[in-house]
VOGU-3710 file (C-alpha; in Angstrom, 3 decimals, decimal comma):
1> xxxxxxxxxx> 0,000/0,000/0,000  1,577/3,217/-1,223  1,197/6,722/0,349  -2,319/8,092/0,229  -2,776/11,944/-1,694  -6,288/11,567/-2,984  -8,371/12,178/0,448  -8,164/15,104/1,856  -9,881/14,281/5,118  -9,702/11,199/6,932
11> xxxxxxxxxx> -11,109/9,599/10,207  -8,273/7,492/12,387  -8,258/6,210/15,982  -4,888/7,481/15,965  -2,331/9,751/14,142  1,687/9,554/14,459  3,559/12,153/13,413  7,167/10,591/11,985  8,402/7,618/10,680  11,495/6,928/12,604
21> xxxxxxxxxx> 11,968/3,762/14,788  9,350/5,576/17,493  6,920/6,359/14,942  6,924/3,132/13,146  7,042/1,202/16,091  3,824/3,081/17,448  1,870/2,542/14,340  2,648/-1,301/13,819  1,686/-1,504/17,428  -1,603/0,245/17,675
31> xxxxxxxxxx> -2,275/-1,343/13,840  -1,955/-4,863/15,090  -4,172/-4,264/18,341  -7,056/-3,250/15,599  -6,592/0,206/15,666  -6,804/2,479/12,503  -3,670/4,695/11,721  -2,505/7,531/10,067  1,659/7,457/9,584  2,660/10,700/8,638
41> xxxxxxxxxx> 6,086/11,229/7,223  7,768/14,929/6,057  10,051/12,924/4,257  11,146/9,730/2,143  12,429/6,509/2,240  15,788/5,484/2,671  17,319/8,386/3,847  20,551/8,986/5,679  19,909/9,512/9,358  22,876/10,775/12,144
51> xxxxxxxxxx> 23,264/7,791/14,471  25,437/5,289/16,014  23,212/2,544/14,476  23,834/0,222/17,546  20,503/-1,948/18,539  20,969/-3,049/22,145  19,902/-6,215/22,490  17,201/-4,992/25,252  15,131/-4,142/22,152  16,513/-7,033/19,675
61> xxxxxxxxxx> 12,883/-9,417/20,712  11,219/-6,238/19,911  12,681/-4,987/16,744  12,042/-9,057/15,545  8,099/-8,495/16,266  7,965/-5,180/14,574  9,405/-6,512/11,240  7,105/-7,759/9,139  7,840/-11,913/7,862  9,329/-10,470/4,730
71> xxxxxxxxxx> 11,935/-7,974/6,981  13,039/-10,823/9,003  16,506/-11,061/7,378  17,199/-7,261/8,480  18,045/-8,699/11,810  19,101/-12,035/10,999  21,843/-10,799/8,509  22,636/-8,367/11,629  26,287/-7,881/12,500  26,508/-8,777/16,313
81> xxxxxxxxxx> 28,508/-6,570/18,430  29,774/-8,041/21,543  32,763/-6,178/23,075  33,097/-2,304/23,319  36,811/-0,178/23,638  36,841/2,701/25,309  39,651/4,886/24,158  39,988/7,823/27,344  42,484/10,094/28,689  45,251/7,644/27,158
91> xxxxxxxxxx> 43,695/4,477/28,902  42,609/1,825/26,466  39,442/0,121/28,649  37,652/-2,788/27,318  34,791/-4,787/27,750  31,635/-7,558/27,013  28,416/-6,116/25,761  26,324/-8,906/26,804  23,888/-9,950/25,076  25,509/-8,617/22,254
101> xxxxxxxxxx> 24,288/-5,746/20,323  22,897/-5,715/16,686  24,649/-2,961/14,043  22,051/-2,095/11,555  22,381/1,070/9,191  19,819/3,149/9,716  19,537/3,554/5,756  17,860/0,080/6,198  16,029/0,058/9,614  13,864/2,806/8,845
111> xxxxxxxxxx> 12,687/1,717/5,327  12,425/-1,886/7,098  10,133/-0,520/9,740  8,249/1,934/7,080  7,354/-1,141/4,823  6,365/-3,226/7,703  3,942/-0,510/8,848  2,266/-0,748/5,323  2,015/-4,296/5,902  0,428/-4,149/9,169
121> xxxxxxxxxx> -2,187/-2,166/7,728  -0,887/1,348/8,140  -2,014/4,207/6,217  1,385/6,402/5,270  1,855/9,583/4,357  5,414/10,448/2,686  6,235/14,077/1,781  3,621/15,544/4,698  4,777/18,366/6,804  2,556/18,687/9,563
131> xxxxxxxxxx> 2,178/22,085/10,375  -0,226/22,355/13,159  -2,338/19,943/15,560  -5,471/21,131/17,272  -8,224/19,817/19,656  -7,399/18,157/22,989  -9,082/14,873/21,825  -9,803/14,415/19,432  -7,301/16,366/17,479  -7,257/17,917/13,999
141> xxxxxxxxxx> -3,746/17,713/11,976  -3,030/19,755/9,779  -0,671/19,773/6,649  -0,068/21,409/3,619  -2,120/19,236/1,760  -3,745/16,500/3,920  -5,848/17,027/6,956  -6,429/14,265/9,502  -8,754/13,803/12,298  -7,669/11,435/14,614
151> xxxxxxxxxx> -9,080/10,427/18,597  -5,316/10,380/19,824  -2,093/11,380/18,556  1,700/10,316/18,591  4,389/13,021/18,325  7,278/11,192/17,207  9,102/14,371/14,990  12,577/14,237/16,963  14,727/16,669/19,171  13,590/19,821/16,902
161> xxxxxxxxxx> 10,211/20,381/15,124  7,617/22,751/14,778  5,161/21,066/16,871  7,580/20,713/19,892  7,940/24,850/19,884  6,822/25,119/23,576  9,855/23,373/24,448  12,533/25,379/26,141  14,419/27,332/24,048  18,278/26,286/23,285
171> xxxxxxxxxx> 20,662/28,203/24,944  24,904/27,824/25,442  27,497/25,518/23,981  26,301/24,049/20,475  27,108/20,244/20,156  25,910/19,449/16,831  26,224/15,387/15,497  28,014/14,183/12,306  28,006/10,454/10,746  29,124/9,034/7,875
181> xxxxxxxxxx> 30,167/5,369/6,471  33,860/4,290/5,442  35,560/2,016/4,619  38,110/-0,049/6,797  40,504/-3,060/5,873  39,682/-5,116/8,730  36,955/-3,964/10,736  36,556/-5,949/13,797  32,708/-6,975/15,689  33,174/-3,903/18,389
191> xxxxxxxxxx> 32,322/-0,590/19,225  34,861/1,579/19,823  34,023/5,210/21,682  36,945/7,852/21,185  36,740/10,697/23,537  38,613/14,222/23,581  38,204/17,791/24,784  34,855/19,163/23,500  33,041/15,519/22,080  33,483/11,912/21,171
201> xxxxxxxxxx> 33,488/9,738/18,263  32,439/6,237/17,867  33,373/3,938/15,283  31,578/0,349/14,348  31,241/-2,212/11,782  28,245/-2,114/9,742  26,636/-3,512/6,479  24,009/-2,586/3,992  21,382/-4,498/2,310  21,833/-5,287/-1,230
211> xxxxxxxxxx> 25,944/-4,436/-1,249  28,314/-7,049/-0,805  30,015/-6,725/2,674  32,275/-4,078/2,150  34,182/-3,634/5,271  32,346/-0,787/6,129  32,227/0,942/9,412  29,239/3,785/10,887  31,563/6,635/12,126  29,297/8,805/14,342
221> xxxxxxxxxx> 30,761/11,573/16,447  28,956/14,364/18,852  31,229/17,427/19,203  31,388/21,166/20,474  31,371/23,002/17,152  33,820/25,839/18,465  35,947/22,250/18,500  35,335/20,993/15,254  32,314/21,084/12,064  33,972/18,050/9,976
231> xxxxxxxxxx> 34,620/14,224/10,411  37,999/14,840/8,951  38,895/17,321/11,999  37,394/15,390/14,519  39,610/12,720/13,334  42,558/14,752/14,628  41,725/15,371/17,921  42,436/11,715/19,216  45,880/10,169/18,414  44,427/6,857/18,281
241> xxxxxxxxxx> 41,415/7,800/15,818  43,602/9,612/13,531  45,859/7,021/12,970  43,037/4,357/12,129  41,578/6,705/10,222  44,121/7,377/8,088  43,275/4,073/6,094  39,968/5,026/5,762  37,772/5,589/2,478  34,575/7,729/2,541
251> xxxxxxxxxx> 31,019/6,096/1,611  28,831/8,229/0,678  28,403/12,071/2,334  28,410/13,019/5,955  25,457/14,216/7,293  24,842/16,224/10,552  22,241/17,762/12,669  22,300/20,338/15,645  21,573/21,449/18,723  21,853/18,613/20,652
261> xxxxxxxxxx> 20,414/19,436/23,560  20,101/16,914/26,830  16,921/17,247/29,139  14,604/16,074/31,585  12,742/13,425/29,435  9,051/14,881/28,942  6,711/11,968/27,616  3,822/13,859/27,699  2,390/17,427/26,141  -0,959/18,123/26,706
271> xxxxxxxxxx> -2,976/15,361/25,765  -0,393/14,421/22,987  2,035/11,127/23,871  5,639/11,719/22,916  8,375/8,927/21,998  11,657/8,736/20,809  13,419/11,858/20,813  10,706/14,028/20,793  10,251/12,830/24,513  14,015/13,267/25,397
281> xxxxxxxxxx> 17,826/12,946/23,742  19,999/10,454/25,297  23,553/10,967/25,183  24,457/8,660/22,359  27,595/7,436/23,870  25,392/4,991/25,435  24,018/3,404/22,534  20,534/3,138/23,690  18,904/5,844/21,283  17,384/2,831/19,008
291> xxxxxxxxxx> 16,293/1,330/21,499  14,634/3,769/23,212  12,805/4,945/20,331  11,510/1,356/19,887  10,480/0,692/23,565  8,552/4,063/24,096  6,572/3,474/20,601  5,215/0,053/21,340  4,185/1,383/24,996  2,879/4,280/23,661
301> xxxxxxxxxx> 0,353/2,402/21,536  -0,231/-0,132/24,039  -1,020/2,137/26,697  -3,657/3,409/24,036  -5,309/0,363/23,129  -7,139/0,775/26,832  -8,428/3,896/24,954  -9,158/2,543/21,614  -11,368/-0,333/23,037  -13,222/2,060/24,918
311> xxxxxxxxxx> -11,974/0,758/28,785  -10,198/4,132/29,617  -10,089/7,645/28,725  -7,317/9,734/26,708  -6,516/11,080/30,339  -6,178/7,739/31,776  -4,325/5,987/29,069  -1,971/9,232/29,306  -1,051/9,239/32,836  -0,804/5,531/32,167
321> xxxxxxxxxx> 2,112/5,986/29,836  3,755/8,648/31,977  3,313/6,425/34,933  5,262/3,352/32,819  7,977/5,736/30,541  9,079/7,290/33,779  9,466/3,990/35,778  11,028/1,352/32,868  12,579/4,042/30,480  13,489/7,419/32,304
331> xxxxxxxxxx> 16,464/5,819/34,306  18,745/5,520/31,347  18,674/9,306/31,015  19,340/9,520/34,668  22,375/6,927/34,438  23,905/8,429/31,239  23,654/11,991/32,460  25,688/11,002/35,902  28,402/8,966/33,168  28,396/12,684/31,064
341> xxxxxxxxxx> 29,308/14,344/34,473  32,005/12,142/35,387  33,476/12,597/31,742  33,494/15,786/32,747  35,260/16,224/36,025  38,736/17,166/35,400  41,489/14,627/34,169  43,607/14,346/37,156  40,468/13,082/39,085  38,737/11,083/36,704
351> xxxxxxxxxx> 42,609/8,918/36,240  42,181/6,938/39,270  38,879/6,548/37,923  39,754/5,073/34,944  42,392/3,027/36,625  39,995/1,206/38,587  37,397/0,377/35,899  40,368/-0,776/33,472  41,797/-2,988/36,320  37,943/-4,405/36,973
361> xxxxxxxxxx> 36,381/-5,914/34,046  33,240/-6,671/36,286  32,781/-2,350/37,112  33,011/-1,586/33,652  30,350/-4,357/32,682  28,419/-2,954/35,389  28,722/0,494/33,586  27,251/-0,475/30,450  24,450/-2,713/31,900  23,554/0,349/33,987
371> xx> 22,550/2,221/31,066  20,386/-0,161/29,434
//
């Protein structure tokens, strides 16, 4: 089933507003309860998207009942990630991801997901800015060429949109996010997280469907951009990174997006359910974005289906969701934002530090289990 452009009205138990992993999720949830959905996209499909494209494997079960039968192979084919390297202050830490993780380019995921939507029974819109939503329940959304009316809505749009302009504004340093693909001679199974004075970069094998396996590694970096604009600079602010660069060849374009801005995780607006990013930014050092976005989808539609079957209100089913984001998913913003702080106390405290979680494979296990 191909996007819709010859109704101009339409009557759904429930709109969401993006396509990414939330947004998908979220509609091939609520579609398979029963429920009738709108998918409304600004863009196309595949598409390029800044990200680590790690999959913890928290959300691996997840992602598998998502995919439709004929998307299976996206995470079958899966490369499996299973130790991480840590690359700080001169220390070279290293550890188990256990489970391990899945790498999947996000090229593929999102198209995989947008497909499987359709197959679930979806309506989707590509190429549909939404440019205003109205009503408390039920809502009217508006676009530039499509109106919907829908008894509960999704925001799934992502750190910056127009419909998330009662946020707080930005203010102070700009960290902005770059990623690109490359190739490397012999890229190993790990993830491997380079940090330096003003950002990070993380580097990690990863294939695409369709292309013979190419060697090919995600580079994904978050930076200060008084530090640096460019992959190729970021490259040189880590000894280590610049040297395995250097026997790099570019993929394909970098892409980028900014501000990145970190905050208390707000799941909620009005009577409108947020996932994904829209609800709150993770620092993406700790991998969990994906899954994050996938998690607070599904729950998001299945704290709705109460709703759509008539058993609860919109103001139940919302304090529902709040009630279960906050307690299963809220902590990893907690945990990663008390890892960002230690990154940045200054060096000579955070050695001893570092000695200690080098020396004691079981602390730094705990570490990455801890933001999960």
């Amino acid at each position: 089933m191909g996007p819709i452009r010859d109704k101009k009205l339409a009557e759904y138990d429930l709109a969401v507003i993006g396509a990414g992993p939330a947004g998908s999720a979220a509609a091939i949830t609520a579609a398979r309860l029963g429920a009738k959905v709108a998918l409304i996209e600004r863009g196309t499909f595949p598409r390029q998207k800044v990200c680590g494209e790690f999959v913890s494997a928290e959300s691996l079960d997840l992602l598998s009942e998502l995919l439709s039968e004929s998307k299976q192979h996206l995470l079958h084919d899966a490369i499996r990630i299973s130790r991480a390297r840590i690359h700080l202050d001169g220390q070279d830490i290293r550890t188990e991801i256990t489970p391990p993780a899945a790498s999947i380019a996000r090229l593929d995921l999102d198209a995989a997901l947008w497909q499987s939507a359709q197959e679930a029974g979806v309506r989707v819109y590509s190429k549909c800015t939404v440019q205003s939503i109205s009503g408390d329940g039920p809502f009217k959304v508006s676009g530039a060429a499509e109106t919907f009316h829908a008894s509960s809505v999704i925001n799934a749009t992502g750190r910056w949109s127009n419909l998330n302009s009662g946020d707080a504004e930005y203010s102070g340093d700009k960290w902005i996010g770059l990623k690109a693909h490359y190739e490397e001679p012999q890229a190993e199974p790990v993830v491997a997280l380079y940090f330096f004075n003003g950002g990070y970069c993380g580097v990690q094998p990863v294939d695409l469907l369709g292309t013979p396996q190419s060697r090919r590694v995600n580079v994904a970096a978050m930076v200060n951009s008084n530090v640096a604009t460019t992959l190729p600079k970021i490259f040189t602010l880590h000894p280590a990174l610049l040297k395995r660069s250097s026997a790099w060849r570019e993929l394909g374009k970098a892409v980028a997006t900014s501000p990145l801005v970190f905050r208390q995780p707000e799941c909620v607006s009005g009577n409108i359910l947020r996932v994904g990013d829209a609800a709150g930014f993770v620092d993406p050092f700790v991998g969990d974005g994906i899954s994050l976005a996938l998690r607070s989808g599904s729950l998001a539609a299945r704290s709705l289906n109460l709703f759509f079957n008539r058993r609860a209100t919109l103001s139940d089913v919302i304090a529902r969701y709040r009630h279960e984001y906050n307690l299963t998913l809220a902590p990893v913003f907690a945990n990663s934002s008390q890892l960002r702080r230690l990154l940045n106390i200054p060096r000579s405290l955070r050695a001893p530090l570092l000695f200690v979680v080098n020396r004691t494979p079981r602390i730094a296990r705990w570490v990455v289990r801890k933001t999960r």
